[in-house]
N, C-alpha and C positions, 0 to 999 in steps of 0.2 A: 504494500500500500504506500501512496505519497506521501510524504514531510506533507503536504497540502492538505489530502484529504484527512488525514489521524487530526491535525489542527483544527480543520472544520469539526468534526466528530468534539473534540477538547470544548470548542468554541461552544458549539451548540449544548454538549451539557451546562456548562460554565450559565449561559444563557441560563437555562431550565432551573438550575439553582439559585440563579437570582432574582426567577419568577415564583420561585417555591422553593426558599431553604429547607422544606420538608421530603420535599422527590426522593423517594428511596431509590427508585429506579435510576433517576441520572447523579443520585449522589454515591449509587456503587459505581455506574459505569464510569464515574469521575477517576473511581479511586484508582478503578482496573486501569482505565487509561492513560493515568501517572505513575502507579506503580513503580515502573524500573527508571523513569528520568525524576521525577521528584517524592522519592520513598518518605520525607516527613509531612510532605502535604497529602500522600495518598495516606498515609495512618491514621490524621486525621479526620480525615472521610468516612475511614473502617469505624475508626474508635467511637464517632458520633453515632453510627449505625447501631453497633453494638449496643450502645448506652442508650440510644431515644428508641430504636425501632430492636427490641432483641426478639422480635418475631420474626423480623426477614431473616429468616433462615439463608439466603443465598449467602449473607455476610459471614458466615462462619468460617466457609472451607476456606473462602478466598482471603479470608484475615488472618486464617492460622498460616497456611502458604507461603503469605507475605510476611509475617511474624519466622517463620523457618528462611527463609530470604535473606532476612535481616538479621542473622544469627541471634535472635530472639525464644531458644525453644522454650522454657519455662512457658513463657506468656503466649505462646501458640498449645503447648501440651491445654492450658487452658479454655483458651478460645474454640478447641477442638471438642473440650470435655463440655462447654458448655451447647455447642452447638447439638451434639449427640444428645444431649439429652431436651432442648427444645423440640430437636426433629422427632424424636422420636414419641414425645407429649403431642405432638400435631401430627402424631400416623404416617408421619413420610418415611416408611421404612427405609428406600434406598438412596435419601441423601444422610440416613442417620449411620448406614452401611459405609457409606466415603467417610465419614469424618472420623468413626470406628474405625476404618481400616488404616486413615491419614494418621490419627492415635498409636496405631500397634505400630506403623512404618516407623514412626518418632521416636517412640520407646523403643524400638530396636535396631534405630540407630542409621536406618537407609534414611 
């Protein structure tokens, strides 16, 4: 993809969140979107998620990931355990099965 188009993509969430600091939707794809160029402005995206919306279960996997990233594992072993057991209180068996298994990966060191 283009330096272009990922900025347009940046731009227009950027946009969306400042028509609704609440979009869960464009304030994860914010985060995904900065992730590997700006890792303390994408945390704070995760971490607000985490803390206002801990029902979007999509923020989990992608928070712990990022937290493993960032040689962060304590506070992802977390975000993992937490996520597992939201999912699994809301019946999504198989995103409660990824962050279960993203947990054993952690604990065993891959």
């Amino acid at each position: 993809m283009s330096p272009e188009a990922e900025k347009t993509r940046r731009e227009f969430l950027e946009e969306a969140l400042r028509e609704d600091p609440d979009n869960t939707f464009a304030r994860y794809g914010l985060a995904m979107e900065i992730a590997k160029t700006e890792p303390a402005a994408a945390w704070i995206h995760f971490e607000y998620l985490l803390l206002h919306h801990p029902e979007y279960t999509a923020t989990y996997y992608q928070a712990g990931m990022f937290l493993i990233s960032q040689g962060r594992p304590d506070e992802a072993r977390k975000v993992l355990a937490a996520g597992a057991e939201v999912t699994g209180r809301q019946g999504k068996q198989h995103a409660q099965h990824e962050l279960q298994a993203a947990l054993e990966a952690l604990d065993s060191g891959l």
